[in-house]
C-alpha positions as a printed Julia matrix, in Angstrom:
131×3 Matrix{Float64}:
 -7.44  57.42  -236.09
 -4.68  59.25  -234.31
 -2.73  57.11  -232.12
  0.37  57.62  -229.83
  3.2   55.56  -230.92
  6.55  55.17  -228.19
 10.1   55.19  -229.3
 12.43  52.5   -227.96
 13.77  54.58  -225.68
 10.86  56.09  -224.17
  9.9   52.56  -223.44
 13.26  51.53  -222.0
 13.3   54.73  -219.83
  9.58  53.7   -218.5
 10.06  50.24  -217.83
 13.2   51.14  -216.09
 15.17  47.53  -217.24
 16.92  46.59  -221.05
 13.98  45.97  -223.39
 13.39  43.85  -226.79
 11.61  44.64  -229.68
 10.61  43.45  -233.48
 11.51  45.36  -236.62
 10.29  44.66  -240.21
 12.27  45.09  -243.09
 10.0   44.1   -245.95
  7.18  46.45  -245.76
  4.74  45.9   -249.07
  4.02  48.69  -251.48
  1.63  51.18  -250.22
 -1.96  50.6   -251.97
 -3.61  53.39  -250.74
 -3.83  56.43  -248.53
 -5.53  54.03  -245.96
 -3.33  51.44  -246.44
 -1.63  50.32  -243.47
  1.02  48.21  -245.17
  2.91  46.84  -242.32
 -0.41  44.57  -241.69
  0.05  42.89  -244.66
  3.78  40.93  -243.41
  2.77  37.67  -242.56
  5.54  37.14  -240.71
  4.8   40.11  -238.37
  1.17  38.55  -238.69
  2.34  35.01  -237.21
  4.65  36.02  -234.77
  1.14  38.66  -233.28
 -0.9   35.66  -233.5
  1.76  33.43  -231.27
  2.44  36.32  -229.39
 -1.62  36.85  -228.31
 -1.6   33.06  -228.22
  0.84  33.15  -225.35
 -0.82  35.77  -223.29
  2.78  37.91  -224.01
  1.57  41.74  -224.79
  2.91  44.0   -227.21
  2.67  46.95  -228.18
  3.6   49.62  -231.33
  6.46  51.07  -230.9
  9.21  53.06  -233.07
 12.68  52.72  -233.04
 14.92  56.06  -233.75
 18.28  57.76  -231.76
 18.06  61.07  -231.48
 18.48  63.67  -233.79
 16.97  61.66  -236.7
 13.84  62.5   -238.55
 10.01  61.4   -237.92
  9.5   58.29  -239.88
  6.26  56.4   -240.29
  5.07  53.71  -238.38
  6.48  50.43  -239.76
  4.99  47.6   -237.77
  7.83  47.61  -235.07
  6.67  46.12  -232.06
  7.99  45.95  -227.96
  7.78  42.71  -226.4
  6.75  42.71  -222.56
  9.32  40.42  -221.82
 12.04  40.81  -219.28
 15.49  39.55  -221.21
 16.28  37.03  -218.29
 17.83  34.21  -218.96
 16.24  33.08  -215.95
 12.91  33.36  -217.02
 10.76  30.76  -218.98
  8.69  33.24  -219.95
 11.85  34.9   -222.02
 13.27  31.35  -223.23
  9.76  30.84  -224.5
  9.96  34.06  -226.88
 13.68  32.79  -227.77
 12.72  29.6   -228.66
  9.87  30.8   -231.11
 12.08  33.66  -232.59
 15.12  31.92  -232.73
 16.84  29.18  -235.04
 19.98  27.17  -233.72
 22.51  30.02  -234.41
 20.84  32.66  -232.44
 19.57  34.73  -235.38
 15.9   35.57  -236.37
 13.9   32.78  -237.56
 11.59  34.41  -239.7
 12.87  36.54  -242.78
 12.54  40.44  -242.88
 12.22  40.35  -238.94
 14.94  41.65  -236.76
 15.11  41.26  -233.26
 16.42  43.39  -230.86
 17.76  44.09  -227.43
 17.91  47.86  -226.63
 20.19  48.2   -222.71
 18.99  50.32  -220.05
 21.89  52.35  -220.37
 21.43  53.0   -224.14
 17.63  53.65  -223.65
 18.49  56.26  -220.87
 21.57  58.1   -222.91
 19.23  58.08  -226.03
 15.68  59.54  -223.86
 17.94  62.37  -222.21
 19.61  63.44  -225.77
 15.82  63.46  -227.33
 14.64  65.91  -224.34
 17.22  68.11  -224.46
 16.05  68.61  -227.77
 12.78  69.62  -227.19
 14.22  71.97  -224.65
């Protein structure tokens, strides 16, 4: 089923405010033309379950500046989380994603923080394009 998929910067440009999202790195071998093999991470499966666990939405989203090609969906997801330090909500999501050092706790996963200002550079390059 067709489904509309947001870039990072589409997102950041919406929500007005930095944003964070999950990528995946080790994506399993495609089994079939149905195959959505992105599903199959259990890492990106745990961190969905804790993630609807907490009442914290999420949705698809793809990551790409402008000027690069269409890629397939790979599992990347945006976190509805503010990054404020602030908020518990936010140390929460650190917490669970983080180890000690500040890195990504689970393997395969990175974890991002896309500024405002990048977000907003990258959504006005991507438009002029379609001009």
């Amino acid at each position: 089923m067709p489904q509309l998929i947001c870039t990072t910067d589409e997102i950041g440009y919406r929500e007005g405010r930095d944003i964070l999202f999950l990528s995946f790195r080790d994506i399993p071998e495609l089994i079939s033309l149905d195959d959505e093999p992105w599903e199959r991470i259990a890492e990106r499966q745990t961190i969905v379950r804790w993630l609807n666990g907490q009442g914290i939405s999420w949705e698809s989203c793809l990551h790409c500046s402008p000027g690069t090609l269409a890629t397939p969906y790979r599992g990347a997801i945006y976190l509805h989380v503010a990054p404020d330090e602030r908020s518990e909500r936010y140390q929460k999501l650190l917490a669970f994603l983080e180890d000690n050092t500040g890195r990504c706790r689970f393997a395969g996963v990175d974890f991002w923080l896309v500024p405002l200002e990048k977000s907003l550079k990258w959504y006005e390059q991507r438009q002029a394009q379609l001009d």
